[in-house]
VEXPA-660188 format. One record per residue (C-alpha): residue in one letter; y, x, z. Coordinates in steps of 0.25 Angstrom, whole numbers, plus 2048, in hexadecimal, padded with zeros to 3 digits. Last residue first. Layout:
N
aYXZ...
***
This chain:
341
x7ED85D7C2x7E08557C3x7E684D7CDx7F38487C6x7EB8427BCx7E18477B0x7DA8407A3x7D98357ACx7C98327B1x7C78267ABx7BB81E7B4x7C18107B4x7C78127C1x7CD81F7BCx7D48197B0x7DB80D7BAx7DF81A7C2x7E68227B7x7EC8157B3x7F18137C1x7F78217C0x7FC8217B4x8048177B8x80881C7C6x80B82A7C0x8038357C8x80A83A7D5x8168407DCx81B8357E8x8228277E4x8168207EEx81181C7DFx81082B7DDx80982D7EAx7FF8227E7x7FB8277D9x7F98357E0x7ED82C7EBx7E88237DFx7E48337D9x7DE83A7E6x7D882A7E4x7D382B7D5x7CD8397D9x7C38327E6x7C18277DCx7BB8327D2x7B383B7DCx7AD82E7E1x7A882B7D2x7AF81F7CCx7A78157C1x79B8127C9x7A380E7D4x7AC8067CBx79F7FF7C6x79B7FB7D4x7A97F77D8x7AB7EC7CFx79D7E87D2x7A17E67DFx7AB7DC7DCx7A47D07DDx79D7D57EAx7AB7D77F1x7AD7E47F7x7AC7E7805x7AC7F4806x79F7F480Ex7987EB804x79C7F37F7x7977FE7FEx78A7F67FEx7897F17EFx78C8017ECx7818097F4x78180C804x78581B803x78B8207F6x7908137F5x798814800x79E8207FAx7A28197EDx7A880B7F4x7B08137FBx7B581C7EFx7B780C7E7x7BE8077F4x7C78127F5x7CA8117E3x7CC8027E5x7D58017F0x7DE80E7EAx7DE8067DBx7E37FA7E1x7ED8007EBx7F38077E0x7F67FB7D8x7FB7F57E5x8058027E7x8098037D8x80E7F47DAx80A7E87CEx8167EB7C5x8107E07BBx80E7EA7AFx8067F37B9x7FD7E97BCx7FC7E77ACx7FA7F47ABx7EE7F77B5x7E87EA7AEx7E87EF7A2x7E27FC7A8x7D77F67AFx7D37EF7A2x7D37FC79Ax7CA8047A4x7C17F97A8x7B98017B4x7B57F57BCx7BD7F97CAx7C97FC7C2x7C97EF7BAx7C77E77C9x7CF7EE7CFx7DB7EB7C2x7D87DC7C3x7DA7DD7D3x7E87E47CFx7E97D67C9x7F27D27BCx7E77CC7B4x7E57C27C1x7F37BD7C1x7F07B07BBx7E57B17C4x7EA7B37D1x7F57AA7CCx7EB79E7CBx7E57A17DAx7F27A37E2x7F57947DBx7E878F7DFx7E97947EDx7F778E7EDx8037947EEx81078C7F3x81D7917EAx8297947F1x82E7A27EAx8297A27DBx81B7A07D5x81B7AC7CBx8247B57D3x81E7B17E0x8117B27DDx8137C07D8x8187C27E5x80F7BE7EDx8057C77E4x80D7D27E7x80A7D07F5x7FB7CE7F5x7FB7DB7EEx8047E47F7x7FC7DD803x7EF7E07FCx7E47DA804x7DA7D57F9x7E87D17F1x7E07C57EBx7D87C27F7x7E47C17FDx7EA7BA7F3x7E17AF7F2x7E17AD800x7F07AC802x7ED7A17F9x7E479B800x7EC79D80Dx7F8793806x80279C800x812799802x81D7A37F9x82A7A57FEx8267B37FDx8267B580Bx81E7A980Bx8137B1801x8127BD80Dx8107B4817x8057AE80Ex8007BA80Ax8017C0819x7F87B481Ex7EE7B6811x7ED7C4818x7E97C0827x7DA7C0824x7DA7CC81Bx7DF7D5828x7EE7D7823x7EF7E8825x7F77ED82Fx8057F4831x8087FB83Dx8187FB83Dx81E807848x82C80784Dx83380F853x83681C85Cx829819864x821818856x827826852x82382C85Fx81382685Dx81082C850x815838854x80D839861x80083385Bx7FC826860x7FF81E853x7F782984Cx7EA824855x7EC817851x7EE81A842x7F9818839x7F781382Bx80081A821x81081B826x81C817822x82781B82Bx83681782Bx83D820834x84C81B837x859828838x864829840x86082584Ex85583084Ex84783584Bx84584584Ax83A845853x83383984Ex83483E841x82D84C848x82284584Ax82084083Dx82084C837x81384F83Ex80C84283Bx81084582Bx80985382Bx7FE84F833x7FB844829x7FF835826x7FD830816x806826811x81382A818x821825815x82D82781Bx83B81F81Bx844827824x85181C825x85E821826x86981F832x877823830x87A820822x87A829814x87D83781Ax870838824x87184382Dx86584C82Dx85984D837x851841832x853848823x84E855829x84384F830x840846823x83F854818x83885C823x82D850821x828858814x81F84F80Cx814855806x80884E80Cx81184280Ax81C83B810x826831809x83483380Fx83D82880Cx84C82A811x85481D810x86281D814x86A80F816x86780C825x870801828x8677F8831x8647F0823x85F7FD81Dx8557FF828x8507F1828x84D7F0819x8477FF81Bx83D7F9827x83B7ED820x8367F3813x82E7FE81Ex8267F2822x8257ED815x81D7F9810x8137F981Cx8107EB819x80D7ED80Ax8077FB80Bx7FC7F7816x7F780381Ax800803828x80C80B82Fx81A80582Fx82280F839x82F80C83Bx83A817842x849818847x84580884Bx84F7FC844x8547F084Dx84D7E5852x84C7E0844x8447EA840x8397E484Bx8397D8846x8397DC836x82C7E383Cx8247DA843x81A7D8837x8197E5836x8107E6843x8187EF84Fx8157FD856x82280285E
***
């Protein structure tokens, strides 16, 4: 059964599925699905968590035994597995979860973006029949400042749509930064207070030292020792490993875009088709002519390691990581990282 994330909690509280399936690119939604999904398992008395994270390596022999085995903790445990990047390999294994499925154990599924054509493949298809399958969507930008205000209620927070505004604009379609801005807001505000778009407007910019945007831009224009101020005093706030790296991921992908399709059609133009704002543009243009292709497509083998070890996998130090990659975008090749070994 195929259902929006926003239908859920309703469906949960119908009663629990042997499987759940939360499939999407949006990390913030497709994270709080599964939330509910744990929250609700262990509230129906299932107290054994098994979480599986499946990589190229991963060997799934080591879940088809566990699904096999008798648990010694409870009588029903929870399969919680994670897969960022789908393959053969994974679709394969896949197919024989849905053979060893059974009343004692519950399949929590996080998957990347699933296609049409995947969703009619046979394995895909007889774990859907066997539960319950959350497509998740990105917000179009016209329905976002709706979510920020639902989202800042939820809070027990109230935002006209101006504000919402602000903040979207601000977040540029982040949900896991538009979020942690609720809830700075919250801290320095408190639960009840009514925001106004002059209000959203004045803690934007009291706050404006401390912006990942801050740091874009400092990467973008090549100032090494500003970038890594910055970089430290986000880090200093405990802003999240996962929006830091989404910040450096965006810029690098549209930088390499931005580089082919300037190969083609000229800068000013690329610039056009990506959409880019014509203050910003000259931002790019000197980052452009900073980073080489064959740079940009090093730094992101390198952003794709720093990612595995913020997913708790083997990989680079997450300090040293970001710092390695602030030096890159400022044209500092480290004396030598993970992929020179």
């Amino acid at each position: 059964m195929k259902i929006r994330p926003d239908q859920l909690n309703q469906s949960l509280e119908k009663g629990l599925q042997p499987i759940y399936i939360i499939s999407g690119d949006e990390v913030l939604l497709c994270q709080e699905a599964c939330d509910s999904v744990r929250l609700y398992a262990t509230q129906h008395g299932i107290e054994e968590r098994l979480r599986f994270v499946a990589d190229a390596q991963f060997d799934w022999q080591d879940v088809i035994n566990e699904m096999q085995a008798l648990s010694l903790f409870s009588t029903r445990r929870l399969f919680d597995i994670q897969i960022d990047k789908m393959s053969e390999k994974h679709s394969k294994a896949l197919a024989q979860v849905a053979q060893h499925m059974n009343l004692d154990n519950m399949v929590l599924l996080s998957l990347p973006k699933v296609d049409a054509k995947t969703q009619k493949t046979k394995w895909f298809s007889s774990l859907e029949q066997a539960g319950t399958f959350v497509q998740v969507w990105p917000i179009d930008a016209s329905r976002l400042p709706t979510w920020v205000q639902q989202r800042a209620k939820s809070l027990n927070l109230q935002l006209d749509k101006e504000a919402a505004a602000i903040l979207c604009e601000r977040g540029e379609g982040n949900l896991l930064a538009l979020s942690q801005e609720l809830e700075k807001l919250l801290l320095s505000h408190g639960p009840g207070a009514q925001l106004s778009q002059q209000t959203i407007a004045e803690s934007v910019a009291d706050s404006s030292r401390y912006s990942i945007y801050d740091l874009s831009d400092r990467l973008l224009t090549g100032k090494l020792k500003e970038a890594l101020h910055c970089l430290n005093q986000l880090r200093a706030e405990g802003v999240e490993d996962s929006i830091m790296l989404w910040l450096f991921n965006r810029e690098l992908t549209t930088l390499a875009q931005l580089g082919h399709l300037a190969q083609q059609k000229g800068l000013r133009a690329a610039c056009q088709q990506l959409r880019i704002w014509d203050k910003r543009v000259p931002i790019y243009e000197s980052a452009n002519q900073r980073l080489a292709l064959n740079s940009l497509a090093y730094m992101q083998r390198y952003i794709a390691l720093l990612d595995q070890s913020i997913k708790g996998l083997d990989g680079p130090d997450i300090e040293l990581g970001f710092r390695n990659l602030t030096l890159m975008f400022c044209g500092i090749k480290p004396v030598a990282t993970e992929l020179d070994v």
